[in-house]
Backbone as CSV, one residue per row, in Angstrom:
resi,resn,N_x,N_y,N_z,CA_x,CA_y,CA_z,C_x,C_y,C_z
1,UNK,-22.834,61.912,-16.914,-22.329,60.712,-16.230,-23.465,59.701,-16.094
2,UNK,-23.450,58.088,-16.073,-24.384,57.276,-15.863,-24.709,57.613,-14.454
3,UNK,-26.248,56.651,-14.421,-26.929,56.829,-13.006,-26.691,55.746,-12.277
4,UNK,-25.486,54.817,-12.504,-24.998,53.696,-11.988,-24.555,54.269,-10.343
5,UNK,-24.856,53.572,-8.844,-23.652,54.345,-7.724,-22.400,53.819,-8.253
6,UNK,-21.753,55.226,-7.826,-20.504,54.851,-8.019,-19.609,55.007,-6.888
7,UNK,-18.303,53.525,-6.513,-17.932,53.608,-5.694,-17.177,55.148,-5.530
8,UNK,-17.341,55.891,-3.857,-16.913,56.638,-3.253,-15.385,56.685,-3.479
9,UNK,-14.893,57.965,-3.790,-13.147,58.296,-3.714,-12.951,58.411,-2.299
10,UNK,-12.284,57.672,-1.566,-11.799,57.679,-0.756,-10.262,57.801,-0.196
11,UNK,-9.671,58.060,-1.373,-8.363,57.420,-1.741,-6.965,58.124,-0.346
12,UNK,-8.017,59.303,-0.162,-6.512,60.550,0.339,-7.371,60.377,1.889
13,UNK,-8.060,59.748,2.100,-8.996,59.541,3.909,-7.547,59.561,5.054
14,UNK,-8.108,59.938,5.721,-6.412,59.880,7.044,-5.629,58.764,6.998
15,UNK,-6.434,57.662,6.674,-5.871,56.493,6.709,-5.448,55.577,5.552
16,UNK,-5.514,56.624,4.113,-5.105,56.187,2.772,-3.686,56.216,3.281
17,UNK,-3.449,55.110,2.088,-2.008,54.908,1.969,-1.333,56.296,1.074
18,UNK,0.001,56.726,1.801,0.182,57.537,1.326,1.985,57.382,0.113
19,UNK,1.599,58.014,-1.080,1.911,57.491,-2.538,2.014,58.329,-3.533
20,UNK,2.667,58.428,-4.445,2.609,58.993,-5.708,1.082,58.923,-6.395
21,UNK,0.654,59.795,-7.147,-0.274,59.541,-7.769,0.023,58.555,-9.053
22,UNK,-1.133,57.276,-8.806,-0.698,55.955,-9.734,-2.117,55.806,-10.453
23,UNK,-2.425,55.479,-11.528,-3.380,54.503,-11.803,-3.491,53.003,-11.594
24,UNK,-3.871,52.808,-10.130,-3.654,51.585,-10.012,-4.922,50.852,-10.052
25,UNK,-5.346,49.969,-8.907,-6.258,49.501,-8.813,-7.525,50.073,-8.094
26,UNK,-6.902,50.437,-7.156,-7.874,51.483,-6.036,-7.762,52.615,-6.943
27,UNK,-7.020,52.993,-7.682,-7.810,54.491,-8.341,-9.369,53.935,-9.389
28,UNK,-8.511,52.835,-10.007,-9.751,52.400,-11.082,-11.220,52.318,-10.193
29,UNK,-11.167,52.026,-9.208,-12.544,51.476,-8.493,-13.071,52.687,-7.949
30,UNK,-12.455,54.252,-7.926,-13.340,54.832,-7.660,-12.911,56.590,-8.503
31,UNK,-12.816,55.733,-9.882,-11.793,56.935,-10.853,-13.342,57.632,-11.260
32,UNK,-14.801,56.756,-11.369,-15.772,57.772,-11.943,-16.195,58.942,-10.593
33,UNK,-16.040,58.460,-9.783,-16.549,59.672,-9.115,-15.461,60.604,-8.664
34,UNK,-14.014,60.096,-8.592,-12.920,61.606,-8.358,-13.605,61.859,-9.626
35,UNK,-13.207,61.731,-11.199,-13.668,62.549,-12.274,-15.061,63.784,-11.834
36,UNK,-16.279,63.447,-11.356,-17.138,63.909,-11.098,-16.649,64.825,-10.226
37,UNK,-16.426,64.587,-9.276,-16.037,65.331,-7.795,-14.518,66.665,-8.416
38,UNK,-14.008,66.082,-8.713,-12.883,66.732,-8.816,-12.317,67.556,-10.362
39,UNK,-13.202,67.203,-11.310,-12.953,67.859,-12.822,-14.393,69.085,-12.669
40,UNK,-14.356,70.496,-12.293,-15.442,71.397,-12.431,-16.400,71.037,-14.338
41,UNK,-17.706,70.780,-14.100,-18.582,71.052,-15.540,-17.614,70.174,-15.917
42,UNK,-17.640,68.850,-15.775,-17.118,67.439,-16.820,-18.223,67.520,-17.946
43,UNK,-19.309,67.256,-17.280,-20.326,66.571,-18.709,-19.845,67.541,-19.495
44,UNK,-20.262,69.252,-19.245,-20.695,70.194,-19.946,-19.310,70.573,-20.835
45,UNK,-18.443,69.515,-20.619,-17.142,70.456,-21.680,-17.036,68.507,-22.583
46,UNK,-17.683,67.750,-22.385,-18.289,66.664,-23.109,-19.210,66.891,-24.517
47,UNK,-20.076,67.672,-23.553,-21.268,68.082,-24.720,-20.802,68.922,-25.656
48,UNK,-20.158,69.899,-25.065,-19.082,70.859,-25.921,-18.524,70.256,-26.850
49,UNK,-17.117,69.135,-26.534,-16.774,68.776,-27.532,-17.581,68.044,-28.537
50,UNK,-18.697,67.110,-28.179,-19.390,66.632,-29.395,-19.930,67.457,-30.425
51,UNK,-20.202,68.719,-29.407,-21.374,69.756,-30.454,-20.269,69.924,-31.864
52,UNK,-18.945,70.220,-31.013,-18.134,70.459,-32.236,-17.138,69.571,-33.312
53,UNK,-17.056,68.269,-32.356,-16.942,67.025,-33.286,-18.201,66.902,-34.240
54,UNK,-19.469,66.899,-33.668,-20.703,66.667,-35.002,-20.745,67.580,-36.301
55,UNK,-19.628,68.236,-36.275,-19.523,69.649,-37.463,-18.312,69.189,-37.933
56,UNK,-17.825,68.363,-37.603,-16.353,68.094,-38.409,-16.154,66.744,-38.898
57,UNK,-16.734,65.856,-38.105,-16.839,64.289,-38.709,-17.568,64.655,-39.299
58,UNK,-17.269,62.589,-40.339,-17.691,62.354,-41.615,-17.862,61.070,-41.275
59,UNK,-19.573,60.458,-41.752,-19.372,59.226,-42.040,-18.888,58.662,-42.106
60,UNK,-18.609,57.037,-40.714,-17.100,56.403,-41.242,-16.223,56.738,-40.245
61,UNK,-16.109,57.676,-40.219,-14.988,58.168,-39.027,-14.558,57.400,-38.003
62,UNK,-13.292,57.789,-37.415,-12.535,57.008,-36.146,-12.823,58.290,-35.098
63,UNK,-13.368,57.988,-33.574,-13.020,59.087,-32.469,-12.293,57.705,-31.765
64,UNK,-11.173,58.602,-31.643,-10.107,57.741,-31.015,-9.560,58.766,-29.335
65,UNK,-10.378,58.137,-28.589,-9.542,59.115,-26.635,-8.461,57.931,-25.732
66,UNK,-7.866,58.855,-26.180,-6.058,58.456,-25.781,-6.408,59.019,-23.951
67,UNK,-6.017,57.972,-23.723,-6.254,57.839,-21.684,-7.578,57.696,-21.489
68,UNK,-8.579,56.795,-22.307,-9.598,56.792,-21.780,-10.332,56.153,-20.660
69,UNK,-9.235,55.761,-20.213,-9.935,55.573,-18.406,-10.893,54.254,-18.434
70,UNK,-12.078,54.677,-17.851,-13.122,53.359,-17.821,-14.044,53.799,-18.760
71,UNK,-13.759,54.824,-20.020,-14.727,54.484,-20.859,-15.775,55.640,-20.732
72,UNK,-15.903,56.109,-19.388,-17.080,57.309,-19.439,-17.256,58.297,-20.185
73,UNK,-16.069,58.800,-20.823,-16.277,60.228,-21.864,-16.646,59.422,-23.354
74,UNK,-16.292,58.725,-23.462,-16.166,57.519,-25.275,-17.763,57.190,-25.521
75,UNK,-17.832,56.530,-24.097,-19.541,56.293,-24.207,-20.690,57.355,-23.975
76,UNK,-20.306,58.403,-23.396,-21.081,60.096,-23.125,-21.220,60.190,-25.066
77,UNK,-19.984,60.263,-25.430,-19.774,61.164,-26.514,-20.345,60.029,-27.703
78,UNK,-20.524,58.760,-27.899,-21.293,57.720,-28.608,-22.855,57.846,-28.419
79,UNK,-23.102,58.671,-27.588,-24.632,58.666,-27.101,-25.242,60.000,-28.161
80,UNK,-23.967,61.063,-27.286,-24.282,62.040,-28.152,-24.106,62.723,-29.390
81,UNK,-23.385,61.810,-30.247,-23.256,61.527,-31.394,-23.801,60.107,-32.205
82,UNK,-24.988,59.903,-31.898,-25.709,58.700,-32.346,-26.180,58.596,-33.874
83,UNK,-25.728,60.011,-34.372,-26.667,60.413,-35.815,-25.519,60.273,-36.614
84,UNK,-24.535,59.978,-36.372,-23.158,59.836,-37.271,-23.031,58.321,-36.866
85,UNK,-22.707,57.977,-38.359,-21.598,56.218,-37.937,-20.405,56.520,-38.052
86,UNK,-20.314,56.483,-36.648,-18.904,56.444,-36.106,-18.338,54.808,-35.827
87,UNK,-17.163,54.797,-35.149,-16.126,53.768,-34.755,-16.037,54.526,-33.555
88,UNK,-15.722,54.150,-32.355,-14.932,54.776,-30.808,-14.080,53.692,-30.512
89,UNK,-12.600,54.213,-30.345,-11.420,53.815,-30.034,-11.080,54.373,-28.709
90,UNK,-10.943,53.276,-27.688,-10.454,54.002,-26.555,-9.372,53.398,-26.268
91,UNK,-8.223,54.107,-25.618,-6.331,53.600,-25.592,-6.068,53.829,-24.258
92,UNK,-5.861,52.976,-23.828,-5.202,53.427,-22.364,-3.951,52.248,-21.670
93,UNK,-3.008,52.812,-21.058,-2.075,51.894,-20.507,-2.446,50.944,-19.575
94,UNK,-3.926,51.085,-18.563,-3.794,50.855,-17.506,-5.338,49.430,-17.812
95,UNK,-4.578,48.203,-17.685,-5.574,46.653,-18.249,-6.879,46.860,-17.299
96,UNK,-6.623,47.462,-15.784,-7.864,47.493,-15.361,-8.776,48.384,-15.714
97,UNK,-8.124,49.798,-16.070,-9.353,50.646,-16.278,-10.027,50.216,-17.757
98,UNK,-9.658,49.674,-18.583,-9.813,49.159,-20.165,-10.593,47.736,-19.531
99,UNK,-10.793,47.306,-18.581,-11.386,45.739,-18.879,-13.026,46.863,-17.735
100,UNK,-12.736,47.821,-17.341,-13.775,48.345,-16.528,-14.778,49.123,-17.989
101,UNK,-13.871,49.466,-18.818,-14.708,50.233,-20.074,-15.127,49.388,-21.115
102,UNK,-14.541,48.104,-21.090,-15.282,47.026,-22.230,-16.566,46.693,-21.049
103,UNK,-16.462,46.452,-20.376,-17.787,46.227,-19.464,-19.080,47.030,-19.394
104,UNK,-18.629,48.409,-19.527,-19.435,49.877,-19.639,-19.956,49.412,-21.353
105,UNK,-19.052,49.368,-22.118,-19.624,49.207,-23.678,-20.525,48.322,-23.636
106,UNK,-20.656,47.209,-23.306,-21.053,45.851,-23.079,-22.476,45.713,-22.427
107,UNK,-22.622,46.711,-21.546,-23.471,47.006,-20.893,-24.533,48.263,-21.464
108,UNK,-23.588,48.837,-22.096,-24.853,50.165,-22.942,-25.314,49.394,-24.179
109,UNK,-24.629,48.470,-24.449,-25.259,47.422,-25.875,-24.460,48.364,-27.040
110,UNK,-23.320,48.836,-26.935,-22.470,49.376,-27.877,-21.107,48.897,-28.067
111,UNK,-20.654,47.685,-27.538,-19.475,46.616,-27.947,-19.492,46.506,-29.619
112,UNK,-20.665,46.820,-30.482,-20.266,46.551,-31.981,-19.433,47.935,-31.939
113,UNK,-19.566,49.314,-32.031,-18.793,50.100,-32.446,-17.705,50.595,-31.549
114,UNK,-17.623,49.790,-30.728,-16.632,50.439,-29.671,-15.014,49.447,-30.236
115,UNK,-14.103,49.919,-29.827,-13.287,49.040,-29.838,-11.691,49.866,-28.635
116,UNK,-10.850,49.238,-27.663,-9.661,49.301,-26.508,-9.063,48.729,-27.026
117,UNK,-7.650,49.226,-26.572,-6.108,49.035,-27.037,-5.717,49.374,-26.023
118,UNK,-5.242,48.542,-25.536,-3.920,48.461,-23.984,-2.109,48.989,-24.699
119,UNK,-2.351,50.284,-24.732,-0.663,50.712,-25.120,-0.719,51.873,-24.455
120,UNK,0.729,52.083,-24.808,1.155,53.657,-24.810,0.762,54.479,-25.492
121,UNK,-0.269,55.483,-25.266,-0.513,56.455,-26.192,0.130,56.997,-27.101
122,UNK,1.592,57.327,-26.446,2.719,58.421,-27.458,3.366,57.221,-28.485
123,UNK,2.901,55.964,-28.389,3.220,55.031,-29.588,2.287,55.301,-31.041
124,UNK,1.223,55.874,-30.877,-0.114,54.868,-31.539,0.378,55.487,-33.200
125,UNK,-0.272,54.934,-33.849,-0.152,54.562,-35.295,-1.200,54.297,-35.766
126,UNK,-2.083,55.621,-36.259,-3.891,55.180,-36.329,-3.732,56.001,-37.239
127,UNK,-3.179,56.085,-38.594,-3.555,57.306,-39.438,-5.062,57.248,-39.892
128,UNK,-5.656,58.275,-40.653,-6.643,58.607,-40.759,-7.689,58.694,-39.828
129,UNK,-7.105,59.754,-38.858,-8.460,59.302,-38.046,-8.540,60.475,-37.937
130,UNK,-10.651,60.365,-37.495,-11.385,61.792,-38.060,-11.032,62.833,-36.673
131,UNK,-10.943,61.870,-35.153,-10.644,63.122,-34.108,-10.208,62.344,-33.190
132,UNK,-8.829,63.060,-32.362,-8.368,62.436,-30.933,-9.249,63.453,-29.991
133,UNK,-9.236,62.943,-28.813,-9.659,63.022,-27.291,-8.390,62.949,-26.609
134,UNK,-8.679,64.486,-25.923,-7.394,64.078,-25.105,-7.785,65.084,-24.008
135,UNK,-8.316,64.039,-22.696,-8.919,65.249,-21.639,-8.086,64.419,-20.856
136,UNK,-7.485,65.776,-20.174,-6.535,65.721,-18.978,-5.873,64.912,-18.907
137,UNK,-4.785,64.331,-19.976,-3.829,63.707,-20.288,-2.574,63.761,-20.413
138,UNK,-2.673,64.598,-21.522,-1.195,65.262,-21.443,-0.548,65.937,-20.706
139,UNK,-1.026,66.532,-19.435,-0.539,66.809,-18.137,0.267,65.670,-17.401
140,UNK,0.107,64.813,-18.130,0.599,63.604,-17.088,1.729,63.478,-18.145
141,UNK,1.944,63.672,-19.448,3.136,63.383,-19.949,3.978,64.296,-19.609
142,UNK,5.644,63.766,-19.888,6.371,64.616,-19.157,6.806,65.956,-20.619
143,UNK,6.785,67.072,-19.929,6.984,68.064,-21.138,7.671,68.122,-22.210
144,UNK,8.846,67.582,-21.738,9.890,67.458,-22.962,8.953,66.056,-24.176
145,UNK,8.498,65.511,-23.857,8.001,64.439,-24.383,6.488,65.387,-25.512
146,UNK,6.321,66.480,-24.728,5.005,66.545,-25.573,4.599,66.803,-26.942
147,UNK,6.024,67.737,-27.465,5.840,68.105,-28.732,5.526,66.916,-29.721
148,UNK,6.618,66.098,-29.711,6.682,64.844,-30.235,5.615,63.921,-30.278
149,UNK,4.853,64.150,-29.076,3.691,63.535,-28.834,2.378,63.731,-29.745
150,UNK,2.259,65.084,-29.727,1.099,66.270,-30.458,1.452,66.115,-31.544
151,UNK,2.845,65.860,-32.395,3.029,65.962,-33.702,2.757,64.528,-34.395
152,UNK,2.825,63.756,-33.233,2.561,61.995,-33.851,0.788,62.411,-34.090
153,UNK,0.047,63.051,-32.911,-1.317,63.141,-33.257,-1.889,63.542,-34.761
154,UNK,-1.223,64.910,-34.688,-1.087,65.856,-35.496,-1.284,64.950,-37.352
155,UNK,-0.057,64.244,-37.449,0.102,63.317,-38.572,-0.930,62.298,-38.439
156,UNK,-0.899,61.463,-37.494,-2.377,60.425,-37.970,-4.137,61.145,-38.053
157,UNK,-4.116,62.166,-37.917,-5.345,62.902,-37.934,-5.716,62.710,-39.610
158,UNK,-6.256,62.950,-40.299,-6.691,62.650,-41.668,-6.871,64.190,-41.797
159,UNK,-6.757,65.124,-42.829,-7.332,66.070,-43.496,-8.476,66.612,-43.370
160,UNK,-8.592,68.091,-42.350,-9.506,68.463,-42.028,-10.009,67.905,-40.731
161,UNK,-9.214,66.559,-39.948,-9.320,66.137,-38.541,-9.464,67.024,-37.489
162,UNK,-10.089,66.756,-36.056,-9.988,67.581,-35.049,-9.001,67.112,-33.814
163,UNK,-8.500,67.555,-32.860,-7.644,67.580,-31.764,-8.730,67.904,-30.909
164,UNK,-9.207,67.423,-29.809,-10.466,68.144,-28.677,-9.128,67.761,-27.514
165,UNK,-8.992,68.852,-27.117,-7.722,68.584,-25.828,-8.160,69.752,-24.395
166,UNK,-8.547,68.562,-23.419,-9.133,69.459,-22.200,-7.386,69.023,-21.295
167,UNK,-7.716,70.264,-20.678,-6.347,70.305,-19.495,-6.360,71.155,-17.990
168,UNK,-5.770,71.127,-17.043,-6.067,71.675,-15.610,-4.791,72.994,-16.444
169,UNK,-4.531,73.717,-16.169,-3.951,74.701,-17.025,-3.337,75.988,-15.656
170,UNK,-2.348,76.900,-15.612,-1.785,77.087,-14.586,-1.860,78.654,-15.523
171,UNK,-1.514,79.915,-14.843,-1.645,81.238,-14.806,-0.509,82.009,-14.659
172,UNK,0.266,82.155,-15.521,1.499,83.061,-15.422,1.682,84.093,-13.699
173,UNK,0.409,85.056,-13.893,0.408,85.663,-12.733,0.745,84.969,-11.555
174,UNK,0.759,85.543,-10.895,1.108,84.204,-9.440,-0.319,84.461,-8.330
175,UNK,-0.405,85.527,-8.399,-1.438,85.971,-7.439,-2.453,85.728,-8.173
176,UNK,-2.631,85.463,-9.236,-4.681,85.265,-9.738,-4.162,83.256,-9.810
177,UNK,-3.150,82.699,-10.095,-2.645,81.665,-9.788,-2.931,80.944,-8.310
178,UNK,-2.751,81.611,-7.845,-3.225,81.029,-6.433,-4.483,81.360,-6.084
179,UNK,-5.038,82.496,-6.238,-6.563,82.415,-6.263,-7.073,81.824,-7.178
180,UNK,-6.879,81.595,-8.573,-7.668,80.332,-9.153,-7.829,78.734,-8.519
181,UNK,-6.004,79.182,-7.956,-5.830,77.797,-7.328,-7.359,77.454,-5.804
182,UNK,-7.204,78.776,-5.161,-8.065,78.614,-3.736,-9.712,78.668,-4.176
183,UNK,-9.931,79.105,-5.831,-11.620,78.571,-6.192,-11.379,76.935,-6.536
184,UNK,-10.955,76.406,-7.009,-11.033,75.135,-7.038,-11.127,74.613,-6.033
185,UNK,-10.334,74.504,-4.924,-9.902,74.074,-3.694,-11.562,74.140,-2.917
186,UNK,-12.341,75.146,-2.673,-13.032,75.375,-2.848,-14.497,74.172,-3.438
187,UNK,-14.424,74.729,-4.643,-14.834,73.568,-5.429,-15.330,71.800,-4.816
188,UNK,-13.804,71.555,-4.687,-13.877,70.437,-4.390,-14.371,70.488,-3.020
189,UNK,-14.453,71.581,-1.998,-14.760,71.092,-0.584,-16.274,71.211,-0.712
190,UNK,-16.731,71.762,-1.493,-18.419,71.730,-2.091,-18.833,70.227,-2.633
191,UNK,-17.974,69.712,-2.830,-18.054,68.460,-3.572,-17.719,67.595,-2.650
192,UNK,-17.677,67.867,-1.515,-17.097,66.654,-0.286,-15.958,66.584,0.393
193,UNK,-14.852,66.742,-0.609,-13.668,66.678,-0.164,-13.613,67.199,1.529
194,UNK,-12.327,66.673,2.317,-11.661,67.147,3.343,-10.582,68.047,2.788
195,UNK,-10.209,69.167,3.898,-9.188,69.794,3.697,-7.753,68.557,3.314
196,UNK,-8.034,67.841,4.195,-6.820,66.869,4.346,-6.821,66.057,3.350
197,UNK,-7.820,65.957,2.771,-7.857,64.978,1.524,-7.604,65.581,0.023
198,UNK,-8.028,66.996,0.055,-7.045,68.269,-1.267,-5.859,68.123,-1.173
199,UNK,-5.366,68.629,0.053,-3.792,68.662,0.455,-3.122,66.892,0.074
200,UNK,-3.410,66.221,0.322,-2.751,65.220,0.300,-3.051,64.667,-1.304
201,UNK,-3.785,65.123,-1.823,-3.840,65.046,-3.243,-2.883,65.381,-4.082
202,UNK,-2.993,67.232,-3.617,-2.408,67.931,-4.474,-0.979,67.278,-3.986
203,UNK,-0.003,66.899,-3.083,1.031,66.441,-2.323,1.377,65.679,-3.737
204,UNK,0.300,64.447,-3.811,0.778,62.961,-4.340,0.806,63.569,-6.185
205,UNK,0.107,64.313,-6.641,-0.168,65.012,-8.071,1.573,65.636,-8.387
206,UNK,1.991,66.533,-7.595,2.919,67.256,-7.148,3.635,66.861,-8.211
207,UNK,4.573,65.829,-8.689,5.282,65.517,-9.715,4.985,65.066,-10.340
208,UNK,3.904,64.588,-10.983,3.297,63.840,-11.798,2.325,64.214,-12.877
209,UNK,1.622,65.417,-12.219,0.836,66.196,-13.033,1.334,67.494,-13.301
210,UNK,2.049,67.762,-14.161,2.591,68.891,-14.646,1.691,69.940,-15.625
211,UNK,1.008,70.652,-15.324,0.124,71.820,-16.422,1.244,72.342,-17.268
212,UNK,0.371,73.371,-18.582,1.315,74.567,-19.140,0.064,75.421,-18.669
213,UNK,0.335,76.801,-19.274,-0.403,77.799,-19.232,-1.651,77.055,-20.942
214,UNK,-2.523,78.650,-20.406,-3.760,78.378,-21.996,-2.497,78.867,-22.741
215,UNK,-1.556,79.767,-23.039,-0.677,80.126,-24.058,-0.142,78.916,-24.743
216,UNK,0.641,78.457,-23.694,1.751,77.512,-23.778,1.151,75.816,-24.521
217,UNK,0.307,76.003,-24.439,-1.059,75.025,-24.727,-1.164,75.173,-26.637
218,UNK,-1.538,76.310,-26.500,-1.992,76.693,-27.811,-0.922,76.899,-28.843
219,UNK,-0.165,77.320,-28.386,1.830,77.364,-28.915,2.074,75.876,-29.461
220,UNK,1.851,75.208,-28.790,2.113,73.482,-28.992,1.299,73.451,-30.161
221,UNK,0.284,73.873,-30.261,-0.459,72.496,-30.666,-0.288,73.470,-32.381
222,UNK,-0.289,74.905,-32.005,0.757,75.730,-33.822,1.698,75.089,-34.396
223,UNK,2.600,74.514,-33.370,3.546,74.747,-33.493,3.868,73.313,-34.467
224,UNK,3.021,72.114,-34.141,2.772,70.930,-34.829,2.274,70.815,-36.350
225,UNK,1.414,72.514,-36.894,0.516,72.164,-37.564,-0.752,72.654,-37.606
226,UNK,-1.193,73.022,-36.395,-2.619,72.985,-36.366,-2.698,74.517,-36.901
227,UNK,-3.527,74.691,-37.448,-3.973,76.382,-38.562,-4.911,77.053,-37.197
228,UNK,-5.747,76.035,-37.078,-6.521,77.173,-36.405,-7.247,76.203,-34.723
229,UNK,-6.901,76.928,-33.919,-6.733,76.481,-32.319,-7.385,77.605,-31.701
230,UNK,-8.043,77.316,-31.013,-9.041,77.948,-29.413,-9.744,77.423,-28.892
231,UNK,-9.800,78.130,-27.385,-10.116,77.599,-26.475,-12.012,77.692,-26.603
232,UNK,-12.318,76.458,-26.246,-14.156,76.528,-26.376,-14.844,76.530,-24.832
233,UNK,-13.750,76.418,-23.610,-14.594,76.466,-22.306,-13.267,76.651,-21.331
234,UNK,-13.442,77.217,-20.559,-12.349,77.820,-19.692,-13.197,77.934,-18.623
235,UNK,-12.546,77.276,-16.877,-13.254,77.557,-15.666,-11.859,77.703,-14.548
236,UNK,-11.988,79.035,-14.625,-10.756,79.537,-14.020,-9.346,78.636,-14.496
237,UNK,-8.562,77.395,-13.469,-7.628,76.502,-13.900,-7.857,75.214,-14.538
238,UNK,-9.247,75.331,-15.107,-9.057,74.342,-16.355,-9.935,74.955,-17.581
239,UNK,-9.154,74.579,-18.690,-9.512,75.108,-20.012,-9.732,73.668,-21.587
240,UNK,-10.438,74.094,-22.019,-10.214,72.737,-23.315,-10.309,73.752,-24.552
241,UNK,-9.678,72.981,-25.515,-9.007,73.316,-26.847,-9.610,72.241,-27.862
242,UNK,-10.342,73.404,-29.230,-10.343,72.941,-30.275,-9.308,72.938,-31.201
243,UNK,-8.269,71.951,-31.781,-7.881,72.391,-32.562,-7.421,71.298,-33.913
244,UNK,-7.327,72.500,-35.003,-8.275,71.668,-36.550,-7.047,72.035,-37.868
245,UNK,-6.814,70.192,-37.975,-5.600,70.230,-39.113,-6.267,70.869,-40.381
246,UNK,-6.000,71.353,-41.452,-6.011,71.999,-42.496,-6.158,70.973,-43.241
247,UNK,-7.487,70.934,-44.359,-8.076,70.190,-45.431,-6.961,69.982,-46.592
């Protein structure tokens, strides 16, 4: 993460307004530090995916991250892939968090290779491209929607392309389910959080953020195409996925 301060999440305080979980404006202004606070080992499943994007791009290449927010993972992963000429495409619905990540580009002196698109992800139309990004995204699409989604990826990927897909991910069992659930919980109260401010999180998430299991995950993304899929970092209820269309 940059060494910029970043404004405080305050969002779920006794006296937050209480709401669906939105990307609105008040999320944008303090979306880098929930990310920090609230995603366990962000950088370290960052570095991960580059180690294994730098083995699969090619000169030239498109990394294209669908929900990229304000830009922090696009520009992590441009840093640490500096030895490849790349392109970075970042897509997101939401005009403020995209005018907060042309600012971030702008500011690292990487506006030549960067380039934002204000759409709908499950629209895009980018064939040939060398790898999507897709951390903690598709949780937010609604399930029935996903296959369709993964298979639009699936097709604009170019030959031999990668899928890097991180997700909060849920546990068949019920009882290691809820104790995965109470280490996170956890987690975050190490990280600052109030009890009252988890709870009222998890409250506003409640319909909006829908997980699958690591199975149900990996099923999808077969089931589109992909030959060969696994998981490269798993921390209790969140897991990320390599997975690699066929040459």
């Amino acid at each position: 993460m940059d060494s910029q301060v970043k404004p405080k999440d305050t969002l779920f305080e006794v006296n937050a307004i209480e709401e669906d979980f939105v990307f609105n404006d008040r999320v944008v202004e303090v979306f880098d530090d929930m990310l920090e606070r609230s995603i366990p080992f962000y950088d370290q499943v960052i570095e991960g995916a580059a180690n294994i994007l730098s083995r699969f791009l090619k000169d030239g290449d498109s990394v294209v991250d669908l929900g990229c927010s304000t830009g922090t993972a696009l520009i992590r992963l441009s840093r640490l892939l500096k030895s490849n000429t790349l392109h970075f495409t970042g897509i997101d619905s939401s005009h403020a968090m995209l005018e907060k990540a042309k600012l971030k580009a702008e500011l690292y002196s990487k506006s030549d290779c960067f380039s934002f698109l204000e759409q709908d992800i499950t629209t895009l139309d980018l064939p040939d491209t060398g790898a999507f990004i897709l951390n903690y995204t598709l949780q937010f699409i609604r399930p029935l929607q996903r296959k369709d989604f993964v298979q639009r990826l699936y097709n604009n990927l170019r030959p031999g392309g990668v899928l890097v897909l991180s997700e909060k991910t849920i546990v068949h069992d019920t009882r290691l389910n809820r104790e995965f659930i109470d280490i996170y919980h956890n987690f975050k109260k190490e990280q600052g959080y109030s009890e009252l401010e988890i709870a009222k999180k998890r409250e506003a998430l409640e319909n909006v953020l829908i997980p699958f299991s690591i199975t149900e995950n990996m099923s999808l993304l077969r089931q589109v195409g992909f030959t060969s899929v696994e998981t490269f970092f798993q921390w209790f209820n969140f897991s990320s996925f390599i997975a690699c269309k066929p040459l």
